[in-house]
C-alpha positions in Angstrom: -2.8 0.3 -3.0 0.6 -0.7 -3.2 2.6 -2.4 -5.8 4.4 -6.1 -5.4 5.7 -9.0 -7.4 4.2 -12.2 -7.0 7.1 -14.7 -5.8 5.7 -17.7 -4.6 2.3 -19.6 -3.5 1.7 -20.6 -0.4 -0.3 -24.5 0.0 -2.1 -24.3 3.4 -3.9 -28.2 4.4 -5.7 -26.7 6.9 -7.9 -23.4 6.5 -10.6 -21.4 8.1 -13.7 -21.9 7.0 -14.2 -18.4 4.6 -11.0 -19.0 3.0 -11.6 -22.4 1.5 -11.2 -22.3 -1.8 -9.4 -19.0 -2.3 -5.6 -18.6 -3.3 -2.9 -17.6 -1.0 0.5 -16.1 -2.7 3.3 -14.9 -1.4 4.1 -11.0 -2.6 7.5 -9.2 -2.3 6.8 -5.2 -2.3 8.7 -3.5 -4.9 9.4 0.2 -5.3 8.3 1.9 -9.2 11.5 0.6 -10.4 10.6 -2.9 -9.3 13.4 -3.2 -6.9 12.6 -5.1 -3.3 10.9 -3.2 -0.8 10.7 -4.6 2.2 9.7 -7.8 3.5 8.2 -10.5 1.6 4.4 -10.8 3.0 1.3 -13.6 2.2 -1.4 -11.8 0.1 -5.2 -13.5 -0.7 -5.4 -13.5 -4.4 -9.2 -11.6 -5.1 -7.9 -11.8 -9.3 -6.3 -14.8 -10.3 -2.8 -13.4 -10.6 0.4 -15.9 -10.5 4.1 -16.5 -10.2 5.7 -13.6 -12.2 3.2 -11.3 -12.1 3.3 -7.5 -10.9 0.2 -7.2 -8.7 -1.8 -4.1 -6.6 -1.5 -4.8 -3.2 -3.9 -3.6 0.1 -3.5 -4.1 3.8 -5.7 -3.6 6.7 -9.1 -3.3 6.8 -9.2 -2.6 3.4 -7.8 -6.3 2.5 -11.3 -7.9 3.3 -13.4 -5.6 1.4 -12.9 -8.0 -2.5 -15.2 -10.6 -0.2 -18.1 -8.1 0.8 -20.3 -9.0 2.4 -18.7 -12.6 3.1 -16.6 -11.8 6.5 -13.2 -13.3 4.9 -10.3 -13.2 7.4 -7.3 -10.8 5.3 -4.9 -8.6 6.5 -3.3 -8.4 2.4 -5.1 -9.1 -0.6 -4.1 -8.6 -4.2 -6.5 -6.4 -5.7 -5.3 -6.1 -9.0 -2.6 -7.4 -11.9 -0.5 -5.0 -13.6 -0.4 -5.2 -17.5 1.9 -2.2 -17.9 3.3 1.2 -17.0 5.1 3.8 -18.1 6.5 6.6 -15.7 8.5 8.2 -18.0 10.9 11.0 -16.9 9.3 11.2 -13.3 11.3 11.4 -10.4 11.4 8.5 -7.7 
């Protein structure tokens, strides 16, 4: 799992058939310090997170696993919101 801010949503009029109905967003990565990481990407929302929020991010294979058994077509899906965290004196 990775971590990401939710920064957008994305509104798609056309859609294949297992993702009717489910929420695309669009996440940017972020390191522990929540500074950009990377490039912006389009994530299937599997939680009901929104605009704002800090989100747990998977790619791959792994991405289509919230759907089991349905055979939903993801390469990212947020797998979980971020309430809060606390690294304290760790190193990056």
């Amino acid at each position: 799992m990775k971590l990401a801010q939710v920064v957008g949503t994305v509104v798609s009029t056309a859609k294949d058939a297992p993702l009717l109905g489910k929420k695309l967003l669009v996440v940017q990565p972020i390191d522990r310090q929540g500074r950009p990481r990377g490039a912006r990407l389009v994530a299937l929302d599997s939680v009901g997170a929104g605009v704002g929020e800090r989100v747990f991010y998977v790619r791959g294979k792994e991405a289509a696993f919230p759907w089991y058994p349905v055979d939903t077509p993801s390469d990212c899906s947020i797998v979980g919101i971020l309430d809060q965290f606390n690294f304290g004196d760790l190193e990056p």
